[in-house]
N, C-alpha and C positions, 0 to 999 in steps of 0.2 A: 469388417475392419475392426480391428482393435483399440484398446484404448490410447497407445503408444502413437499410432499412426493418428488417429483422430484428433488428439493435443499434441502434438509434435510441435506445432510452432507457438505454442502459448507460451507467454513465460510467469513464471513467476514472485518476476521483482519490475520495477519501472522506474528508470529515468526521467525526473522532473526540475524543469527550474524552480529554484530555490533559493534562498537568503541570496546568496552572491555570485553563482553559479549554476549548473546543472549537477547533480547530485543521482545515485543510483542510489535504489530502496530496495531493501527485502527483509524480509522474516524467515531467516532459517531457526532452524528448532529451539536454537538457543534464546536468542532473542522473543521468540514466542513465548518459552519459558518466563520471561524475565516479563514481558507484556504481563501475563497472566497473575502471575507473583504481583505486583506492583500493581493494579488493577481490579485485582481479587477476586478473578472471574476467568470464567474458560474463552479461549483463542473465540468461538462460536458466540459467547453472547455479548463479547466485545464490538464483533463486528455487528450483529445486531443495534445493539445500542446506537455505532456509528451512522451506521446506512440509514438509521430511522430518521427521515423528514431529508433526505439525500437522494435525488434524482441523477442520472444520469440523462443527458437530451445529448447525442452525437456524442462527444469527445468531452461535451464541457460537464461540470459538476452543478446540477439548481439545488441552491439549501432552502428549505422550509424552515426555521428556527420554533415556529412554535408547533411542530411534530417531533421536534428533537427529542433524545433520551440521552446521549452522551454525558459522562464526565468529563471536566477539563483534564483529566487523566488521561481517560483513553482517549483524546486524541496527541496531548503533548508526547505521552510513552511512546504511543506509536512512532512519530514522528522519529524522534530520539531510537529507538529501539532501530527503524525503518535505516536509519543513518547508518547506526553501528553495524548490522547486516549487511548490509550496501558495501559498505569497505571503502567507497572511490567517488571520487567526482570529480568536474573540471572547473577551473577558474582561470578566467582571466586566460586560456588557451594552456593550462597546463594542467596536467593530472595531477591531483592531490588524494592522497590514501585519508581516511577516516576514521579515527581513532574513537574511543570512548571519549576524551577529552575532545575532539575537536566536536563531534556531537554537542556534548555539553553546551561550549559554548555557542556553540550555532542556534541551538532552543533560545540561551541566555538572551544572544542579539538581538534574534530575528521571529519568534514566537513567542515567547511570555509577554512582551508590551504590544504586541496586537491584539485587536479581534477574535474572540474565537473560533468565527467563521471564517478564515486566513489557517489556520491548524486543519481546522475541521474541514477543511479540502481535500488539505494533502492526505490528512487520513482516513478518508476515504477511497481516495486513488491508493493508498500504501496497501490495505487492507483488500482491497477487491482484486490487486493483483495475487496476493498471496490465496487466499482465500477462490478465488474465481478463475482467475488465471488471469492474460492481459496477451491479446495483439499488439508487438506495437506497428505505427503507422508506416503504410507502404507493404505491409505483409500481407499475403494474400487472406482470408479466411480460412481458419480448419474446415475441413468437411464437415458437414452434419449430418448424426446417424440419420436411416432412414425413420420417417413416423412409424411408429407400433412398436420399435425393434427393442430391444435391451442393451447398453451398451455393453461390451465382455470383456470380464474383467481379468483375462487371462494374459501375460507377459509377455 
């Protein structure tokens, strides 16, 4: 099996409620760019930093805070960046497109006067999708190679 067939159902953006709505997250290359940039660090030790003191148990996220590395950067940027990737989301039953401005103020609203274990959720669900991939729920499982095997990295 291939690598094509083996990730086939992973994605790599996710769908979360958010501020007002449900909201779609991704990190295409640009927005990775701009993570990096603003952050000062490669796409790899952002997410490090993030994931550190960040459980996954089932579906939910456990934070550890005092194993944490994070900057309030990388996870606000994320966020934001997560947005502007994303393009889309629904409110109140209607599709609303997502602009840099309306990012903007969705951080302004609803993440800069919280917690930053409230940010530091979402960007970790933003980041493991891009970075991991992400089932989402009701999909069956990919296959898993078999034990010993190499995955092939052929097209």
């Amino acid at each position: 099996m291939d690598m094509d067939d083996r990730d086939a159902r992973l994605m790599n953006s996710i769908e979360l409620d958010f501020a007002d709505g449900v909201y779609n997250f991704a990190l295409p290359l640009a927005q990775i760019d701009e993570l990096q940039r603003k952050c000062g660090a490669g796409i790899g030790a952002i997410f490090a930093r993030v994931i550190k003191g960040a459980h996954h148990i089932g579906d939910d996220v456990v934070l550890a805070p005092a194993s944490a590395e994070f900057y309030a950067l990388d996870v606000i940027e994320t966020i934001r960046q997560g947005l502007i990737g994303g393009k889309r989301g629904m409110v109140d039953g209607k599709e609303i497109a997502v602009t840099p401005g309306t990012a903007h103020k969705l951080i302004n609203n609803y993440v800069l006067e919280q917690p930053l274990s409230y940010a530091w959720e979402f960007a970790v669900s933003i980041l493991g999708a891009v970075i991991v991939g992400y089932n989402p729920p009701g999909e069956a499982e990919p296959p898993k190679a078999a034990a010993g095997t190499e995955p092939s990295t052929s097209a």
